[in-house]
C-alpha positions, 0 to 999 in steps of 0.5 A: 519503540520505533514508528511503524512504517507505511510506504504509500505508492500511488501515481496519483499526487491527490490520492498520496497527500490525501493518505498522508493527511489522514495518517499524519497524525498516528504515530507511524513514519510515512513514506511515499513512491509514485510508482511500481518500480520505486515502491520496489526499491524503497521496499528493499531499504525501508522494509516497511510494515504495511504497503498501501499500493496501487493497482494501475500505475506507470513502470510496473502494475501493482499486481506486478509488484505484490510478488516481487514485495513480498520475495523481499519482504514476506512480512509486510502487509500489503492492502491494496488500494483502487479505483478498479473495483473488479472482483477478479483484479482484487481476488488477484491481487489477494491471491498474490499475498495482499491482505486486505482491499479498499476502494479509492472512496475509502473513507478515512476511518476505513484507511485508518482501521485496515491499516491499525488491523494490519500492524498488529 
């Protein structure tokens, strides 16, 4: 059976090694974008599974992106990740067809359990 695959899109470098080091070792395939445009391109080829995103980041704002992922890709889950934890942006962005929020303190167990719960 082939390895889900989880894209990852966060500007920020330590959030983007801190995902990959919590998820490394569960059997799914990893890829990664730094930005709303790229997550955009690669969602296009790699038709991932779940999508962690990011909300505020350089060329296209991840509540931008929800919608134009989910016209390529209606099956993928996004959840969305964010130091932002203002109740309008999440229900935004949940309205936008993300599945699930977690805050940029997420522990690893919590990343790891949304994304289990999403794959299934």
């Amino acid at each position: 059976m082939p390895k889900a695959k989880i894209l990852v899109c966060d500007d920020e470098e330590n959030i983007r090694e801190s995902i990959r080091l919590i998820l490394e070792d569960l059997p799914y395939s990893l890829f990664f974008a730094t930005n709303g445009q790229e997550v955009i391109d690669q969602v296009k080829s790699l038709k991932p599974e779940v999508i962690l995103l990011d909300i505020k980041m350089p060329k296209l704002s991840g509540l931008d992106a929800i919608s134009e992922i989910k016209s390529l890709s209606p099956d993928a889950k996004i959840i969305v990740i964010s130091g932002y934890e203002q109740q309008e942006v999440i229900k935004e962005a949940l309205s936008r067809g993300a599945v699930d929020y977690l805050p940029k303190s997420f522990s690893a167990g919590q990343l790891k359990d949304s994304v289990r719960a999403n794959l299934k």
